[in-house]
GUVEXPA-97964 format. One line per field, with one value per residue (C-alpha): residue number from 1; residue in one letter; y, x, z. Coordinates in pm, whole numbers, always signed. Layout:
% residues N
num: [NUM ...]
residuo: [A ...]
v: [Y ...]
u: [X ...]
w: [Z ...]
END
This chain:
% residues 180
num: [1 2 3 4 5 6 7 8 9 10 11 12 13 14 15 16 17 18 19 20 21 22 23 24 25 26 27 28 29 30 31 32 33 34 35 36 37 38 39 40 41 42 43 44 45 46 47 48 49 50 51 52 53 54 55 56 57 58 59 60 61 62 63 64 65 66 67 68 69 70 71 72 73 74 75 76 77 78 79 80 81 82 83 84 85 86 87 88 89 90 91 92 93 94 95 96 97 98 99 100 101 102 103 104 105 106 107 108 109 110 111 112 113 114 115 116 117 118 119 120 121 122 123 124 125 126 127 128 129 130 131 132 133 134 135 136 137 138 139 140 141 142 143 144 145 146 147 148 149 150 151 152 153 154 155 156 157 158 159 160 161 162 163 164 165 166 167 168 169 170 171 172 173 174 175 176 177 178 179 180]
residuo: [X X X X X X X X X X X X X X X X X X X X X X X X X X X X X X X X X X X X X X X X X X X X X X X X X X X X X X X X X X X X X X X X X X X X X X X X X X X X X X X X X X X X X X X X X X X X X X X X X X X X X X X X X X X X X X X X X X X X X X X X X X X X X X X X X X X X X X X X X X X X X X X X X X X X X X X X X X X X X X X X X X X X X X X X X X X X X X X X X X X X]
v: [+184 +396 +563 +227 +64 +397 +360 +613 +506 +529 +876 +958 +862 +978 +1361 +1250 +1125 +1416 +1675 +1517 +1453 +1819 +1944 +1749 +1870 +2223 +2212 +2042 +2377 +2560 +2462 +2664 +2976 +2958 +2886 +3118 +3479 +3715 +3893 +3795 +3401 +3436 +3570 +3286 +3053 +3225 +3113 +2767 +2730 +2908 +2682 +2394 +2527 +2573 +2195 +2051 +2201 +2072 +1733 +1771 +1866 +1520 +1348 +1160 +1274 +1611 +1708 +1824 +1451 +1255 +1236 +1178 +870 +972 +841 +829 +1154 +1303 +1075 +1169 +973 +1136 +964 +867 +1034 +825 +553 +606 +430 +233 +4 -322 -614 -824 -785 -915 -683 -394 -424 -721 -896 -575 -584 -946 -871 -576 -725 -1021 -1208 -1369 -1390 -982 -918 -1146 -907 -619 -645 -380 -581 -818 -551 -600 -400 -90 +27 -8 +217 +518 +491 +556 +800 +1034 +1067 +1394 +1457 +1690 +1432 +1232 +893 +957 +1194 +952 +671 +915 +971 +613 +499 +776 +596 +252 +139 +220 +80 +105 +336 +79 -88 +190 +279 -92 -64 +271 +136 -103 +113 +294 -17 -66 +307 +388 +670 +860 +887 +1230 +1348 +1676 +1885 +1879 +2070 +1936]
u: [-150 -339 -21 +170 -99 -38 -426 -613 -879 -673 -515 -890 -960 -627 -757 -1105 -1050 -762 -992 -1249 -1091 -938 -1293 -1389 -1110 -1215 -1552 -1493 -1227 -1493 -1760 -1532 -1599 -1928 -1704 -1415 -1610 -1338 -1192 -827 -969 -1165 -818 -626 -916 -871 -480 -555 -814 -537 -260 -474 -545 -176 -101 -375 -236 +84 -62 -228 +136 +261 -12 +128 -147 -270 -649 -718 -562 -861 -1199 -1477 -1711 -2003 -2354 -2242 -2135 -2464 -2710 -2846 -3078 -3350 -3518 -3929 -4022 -4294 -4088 -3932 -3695 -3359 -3408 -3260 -3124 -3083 -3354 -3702 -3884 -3680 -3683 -3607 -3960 -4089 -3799 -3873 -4225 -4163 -3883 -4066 -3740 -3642 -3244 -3259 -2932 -2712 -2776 -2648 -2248 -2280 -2447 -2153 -2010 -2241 -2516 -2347 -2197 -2543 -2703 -2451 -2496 -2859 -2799 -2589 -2871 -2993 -3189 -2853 -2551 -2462 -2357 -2010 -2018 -2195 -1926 -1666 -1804 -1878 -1539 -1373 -1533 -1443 -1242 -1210 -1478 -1601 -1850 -2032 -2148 -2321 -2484 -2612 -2744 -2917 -3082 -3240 -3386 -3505 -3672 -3829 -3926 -3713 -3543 -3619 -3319 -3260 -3001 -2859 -2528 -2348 -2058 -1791]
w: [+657 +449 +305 +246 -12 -270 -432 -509 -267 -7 -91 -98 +230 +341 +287 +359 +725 +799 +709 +935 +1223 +1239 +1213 +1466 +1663 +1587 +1667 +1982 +2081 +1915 +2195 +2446 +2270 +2561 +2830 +2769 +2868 +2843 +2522 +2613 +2669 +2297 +2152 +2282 +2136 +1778 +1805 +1925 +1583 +1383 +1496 +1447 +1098 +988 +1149 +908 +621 +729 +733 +411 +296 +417 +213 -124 -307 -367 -312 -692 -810 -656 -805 -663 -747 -934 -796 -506 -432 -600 -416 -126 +117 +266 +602 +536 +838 +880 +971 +1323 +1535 +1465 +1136 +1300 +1050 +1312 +1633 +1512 +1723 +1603 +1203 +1092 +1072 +885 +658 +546 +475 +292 +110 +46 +117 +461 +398 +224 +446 +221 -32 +161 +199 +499 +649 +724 +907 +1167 +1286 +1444 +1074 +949 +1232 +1193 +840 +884 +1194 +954 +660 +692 +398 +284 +295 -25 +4 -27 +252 +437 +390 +487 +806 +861 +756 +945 +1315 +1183 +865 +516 +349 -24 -105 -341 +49 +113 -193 -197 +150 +100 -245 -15 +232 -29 -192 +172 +175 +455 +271 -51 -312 -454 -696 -658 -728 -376 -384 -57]
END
């Protein structure tokens, strides 16, 4: 699918959720590195990673675009949201008891999730988004992530939803250089 509609968007997240899934794919063959004890068992490891290396760059081969063609988007990928420790727990849009009454009053608006196209996406996009801020991920890396364990979805969603938080205080905005 993502192939077939030729944008740049989705060349972008094309490379984007290849890259990510192989890394998941290493670090998960990675984790065996405890399990496998002898030297012979490690060396067979070290092929596995290496052949899954080559096949990702023979996938990245395949792709119609080529890495150094896409830019990335701006804000987005210098933004990063930073988790007001002070404020614990799941931020719920939709459970009263778990968010949603304190987002109203802080928001000073009872329908605020019409304003947040996310949030149409229901709640469990909205909680990984959150789950992934680590105070070291921009946006963009954030909706990569996101998108890669659900569907494509535009980066302008996210930065929406994380200006909100931020006009809640649930996470501080900073703007750095974040190299990939």
């Amino acid at each position: 699918m993502l192939r077939a509609s030729g944008s740049a968007q989705s060349s972008y997240d094309a490379l984007q959720f290849l890259h990510l899934d192989y890394a998941r794919e290493a670090e998960a063959l990675q984790s065996l590195s405890d399990l496998v004890g002898t030297n012979a068992g490690r060396g067979e490891l070290a092929k596995v990673l290496a052949t899954l290396r080559e096949e990702e760059q023979i996938a990245e081969q395949r792709l119609p675009v080529s890495p150094r063609d896409i830019v990335a988007s701006t804000n987005a990928g210098r933004e990063v949201p930073e988790r007001d420790m002070a404020i614990r727990g799941p931020v719920n849009f939709y459970r009263p008891e778990y968010g949603r009454w304190w987002l109203t009053d802080k928001s000073g608006h009872e329908g605020f999730d019409s304003k947040i196209p996310l949030a149409r996406r229901g709640h469990y996009v909205m909680y990984e988004a959150l789950n992934f801020v680590n105070g070291k991920r921009t946006v963009s890396e954030i909706r990569d992530l996101v998108s890669d364990e659900f569907e494509p979805i535009p980066v302008e969603e996210f930065s929406n939803y994380f200006e909100f938080l931020a006009s809640v205080g649930v996470v501080k905005m900073k703007v750095e250089v974040h190299s990939r």
